[in-house]
C-alpha positions in Angstrom: 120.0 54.1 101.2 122.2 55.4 98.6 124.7 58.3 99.3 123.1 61.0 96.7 119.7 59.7 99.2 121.3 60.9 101.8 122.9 64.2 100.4 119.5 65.3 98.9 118.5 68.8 99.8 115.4 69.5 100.8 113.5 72.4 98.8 112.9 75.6 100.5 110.1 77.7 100.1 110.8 81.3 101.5 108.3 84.1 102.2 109.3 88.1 101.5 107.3 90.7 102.8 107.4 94.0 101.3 106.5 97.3 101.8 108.4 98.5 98.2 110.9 100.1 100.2 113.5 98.3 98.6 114.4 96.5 101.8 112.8 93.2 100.6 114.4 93.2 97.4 117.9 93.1 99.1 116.8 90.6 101.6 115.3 88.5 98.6 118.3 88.8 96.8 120.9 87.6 99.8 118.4 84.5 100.6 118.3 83.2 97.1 122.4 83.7 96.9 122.5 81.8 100.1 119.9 79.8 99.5 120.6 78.8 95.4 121.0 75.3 95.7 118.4 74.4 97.8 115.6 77.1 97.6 112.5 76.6 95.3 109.6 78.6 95.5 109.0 82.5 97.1 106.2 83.8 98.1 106.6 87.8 97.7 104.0 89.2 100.0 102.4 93.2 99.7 100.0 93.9 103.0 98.0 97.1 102.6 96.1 99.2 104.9 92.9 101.2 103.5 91.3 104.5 105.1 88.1 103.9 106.6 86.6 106.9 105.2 86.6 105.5 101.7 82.9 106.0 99.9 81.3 108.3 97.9 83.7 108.2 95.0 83.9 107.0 91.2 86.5 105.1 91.7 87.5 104.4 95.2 90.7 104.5 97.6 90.5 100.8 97.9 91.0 99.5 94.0 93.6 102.3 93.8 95.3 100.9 96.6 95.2 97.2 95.1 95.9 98.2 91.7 99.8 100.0 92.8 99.9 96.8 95.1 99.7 94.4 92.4 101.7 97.5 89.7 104.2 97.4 92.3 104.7 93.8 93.4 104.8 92.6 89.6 107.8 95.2 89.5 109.6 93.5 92.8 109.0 89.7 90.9 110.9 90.7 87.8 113.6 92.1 89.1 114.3 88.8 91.7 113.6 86.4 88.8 115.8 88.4 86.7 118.5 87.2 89.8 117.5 83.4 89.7 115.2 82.3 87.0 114.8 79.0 88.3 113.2 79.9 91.4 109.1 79.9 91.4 108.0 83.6 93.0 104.5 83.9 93.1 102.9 87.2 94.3 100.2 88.2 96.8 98.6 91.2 97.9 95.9 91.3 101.2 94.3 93.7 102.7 95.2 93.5 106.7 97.4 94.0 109.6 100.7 93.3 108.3 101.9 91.2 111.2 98.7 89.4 111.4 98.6 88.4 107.9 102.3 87.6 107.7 101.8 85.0 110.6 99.1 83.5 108.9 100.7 82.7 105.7 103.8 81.2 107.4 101.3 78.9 108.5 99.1 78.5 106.2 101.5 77.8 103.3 104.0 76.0 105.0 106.8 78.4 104.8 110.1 76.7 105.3 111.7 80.4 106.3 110.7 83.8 106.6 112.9 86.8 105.0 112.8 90.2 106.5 114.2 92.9 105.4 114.8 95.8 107.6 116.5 99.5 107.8 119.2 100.8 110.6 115.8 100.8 112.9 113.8 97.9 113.7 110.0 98.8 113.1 107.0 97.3 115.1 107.0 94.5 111.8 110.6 93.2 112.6 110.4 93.4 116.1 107.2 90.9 116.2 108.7 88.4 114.6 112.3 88.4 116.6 110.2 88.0 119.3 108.5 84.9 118.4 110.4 81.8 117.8 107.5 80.2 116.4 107.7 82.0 113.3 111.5 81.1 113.1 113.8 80.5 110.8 114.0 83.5 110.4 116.5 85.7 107.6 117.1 89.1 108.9 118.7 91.4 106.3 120.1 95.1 107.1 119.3 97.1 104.0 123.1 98.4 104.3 124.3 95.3 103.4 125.2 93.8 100.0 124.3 90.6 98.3 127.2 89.3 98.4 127.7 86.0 100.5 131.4 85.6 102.3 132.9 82.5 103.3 132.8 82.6 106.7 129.7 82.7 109.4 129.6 83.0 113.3 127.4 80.4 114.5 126.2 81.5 118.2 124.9 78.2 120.4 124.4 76.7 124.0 126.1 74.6 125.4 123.7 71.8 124.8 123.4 72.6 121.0 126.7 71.9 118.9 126.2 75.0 116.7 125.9 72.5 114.0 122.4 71.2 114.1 121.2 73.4 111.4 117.7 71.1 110.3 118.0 69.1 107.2 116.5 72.1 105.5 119.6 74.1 105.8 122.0 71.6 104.9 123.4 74.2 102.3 124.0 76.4 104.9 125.8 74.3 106.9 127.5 72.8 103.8 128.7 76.3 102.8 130.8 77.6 105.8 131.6 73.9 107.1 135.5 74.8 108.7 134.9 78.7 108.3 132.2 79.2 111.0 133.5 80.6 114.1 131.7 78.9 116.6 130.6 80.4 120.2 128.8 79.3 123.0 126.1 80.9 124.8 125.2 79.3 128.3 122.9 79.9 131.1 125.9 82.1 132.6 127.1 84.1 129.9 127.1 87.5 129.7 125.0 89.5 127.1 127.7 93.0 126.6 130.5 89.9 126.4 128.5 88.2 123.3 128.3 91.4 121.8 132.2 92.0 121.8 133.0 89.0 120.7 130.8 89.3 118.1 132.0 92.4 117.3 135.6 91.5 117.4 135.4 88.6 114.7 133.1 90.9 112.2 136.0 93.6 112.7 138.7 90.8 111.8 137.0 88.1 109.6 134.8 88.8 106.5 131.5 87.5 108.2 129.0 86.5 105.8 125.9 85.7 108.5 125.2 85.0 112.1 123.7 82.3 112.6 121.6 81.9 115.8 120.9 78.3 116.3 119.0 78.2 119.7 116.9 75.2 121.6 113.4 76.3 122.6 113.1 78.3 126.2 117.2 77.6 126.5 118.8 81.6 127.5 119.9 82.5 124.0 116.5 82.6 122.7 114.9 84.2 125.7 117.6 87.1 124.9 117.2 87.4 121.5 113.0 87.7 122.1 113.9 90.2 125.1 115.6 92.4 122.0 119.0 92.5 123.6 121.0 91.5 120.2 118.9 93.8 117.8 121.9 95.8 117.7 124.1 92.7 116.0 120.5 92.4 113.6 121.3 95.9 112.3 124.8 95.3 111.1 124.7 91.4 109.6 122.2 89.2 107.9 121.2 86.8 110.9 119.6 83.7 110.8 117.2 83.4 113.7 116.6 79.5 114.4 114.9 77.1 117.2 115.0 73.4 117.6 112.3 71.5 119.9 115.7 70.1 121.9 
């Protein structure tokens, strides 16, 4: 196998949800600057809700509904491609529960990673997903923060996991703070309020550019991250929210 074989990224497709509150439009924008080299194709996803008292009328709730929908999702795709042009950003609009539909389209289309973003509060929509690492990776983006990617990460393990074991469809991630991640270690003993100091210590001191939870399936880290004892660490950094089979 040649070396540019074994170098070769693997293409990332990446689903947004959006609620045009301008949240997903920052989170889009940090994933594709994260995620330049490797990702490919977003999905950019509107889920509305219609009143059930919705008849008798020339023209009804439903199509005005779908009509700003589309208006307004067609708005949110210009102004990503304007970021990255080469990416492929398709739009969609359902009519559904927004969790339930979300979940079905990271299945149903194969979605490589799911990007949220998310306000100073974490809403019923976040929260679903942080607690189900079965619709990890997932990107969690603070609406507070910028687009702009530093050069350092904090990647959070166990002690079985080497931090490093990012999937072959992250390489770039890995790639990209390879000697600048601070790495810490989570085990079966550790103490929650101790993470959180730490964690706190090195965003104070270094210019942190994501968290990276990288957790193996029922190990303690990912039981406390579903549990919502680290959504406080969610509302100040992009975090990457990942679990490997082990």
């Amino acid at each position: 196998m040649s070396d540019k074989k074994k170098t070769e990224v693997k293409k990332l497709k990446m689903l947004i949800p959006t609620d045009f509150s301008g949240h997903a439009l920052n989170a889009g924008e940090f994933a594709m600057q994260l995620l330049k080299k490797s990702a490919s194709e977003i999905i950019l996803e509107n889920v509305y809700q219609v009143p059930k008292e919705n008849s008798g009328t020339l023209i009804s709730v439903n199509d005005i509904i779908i009509s700003e929908s589309k208006e307004k999702l067609q708005k949110e795709y210009s102004e990503l491609k304007a970021k990255n042009k080469k990416i492929n950003i398709t739009i969609q609009s359902e009519e559904g529960n927004p969790i339930t539909i979300v979940k079905h389209i990271v299945k149903r289309n194969y979605v490589d990673l799911l990007v949220i973003g998310h306000n100073s509060k974490m809403d019923k929509f976040s929260s679903a997903f942080i607690g189900q690492p079965e619709y990890w990776p997932a990107l969690l983006v603070p609406s507070i923060n910028s687009a702009k990617i530093f050069k350092e990460a904090i990647v959070i393990s166990t002690s079985v996991n080497n931090g490093s074991d990012l999937t072959s469809a992250f390489t770039e991630i890995d790639t990209r703070f390879k000697g600048k991640a601070h790495q810490l270690y989570f085990t079966k003993n550790s103490i929650v309020e101790h993470l959180k100091a730490t964690i706190s210590a090195l965003l104070e001191k270094h210019k942190i550019g994501i968290i990276i939870f990288n957790t193996v399936k029922g190990d303690r880290l990912e039981q406390v991250i579903k549990e919502h004892k680290l959504d406080s660490i969610f509302f100040s950094h992009p975090s990457l929210l990942m679990s490997n089979n082990g």
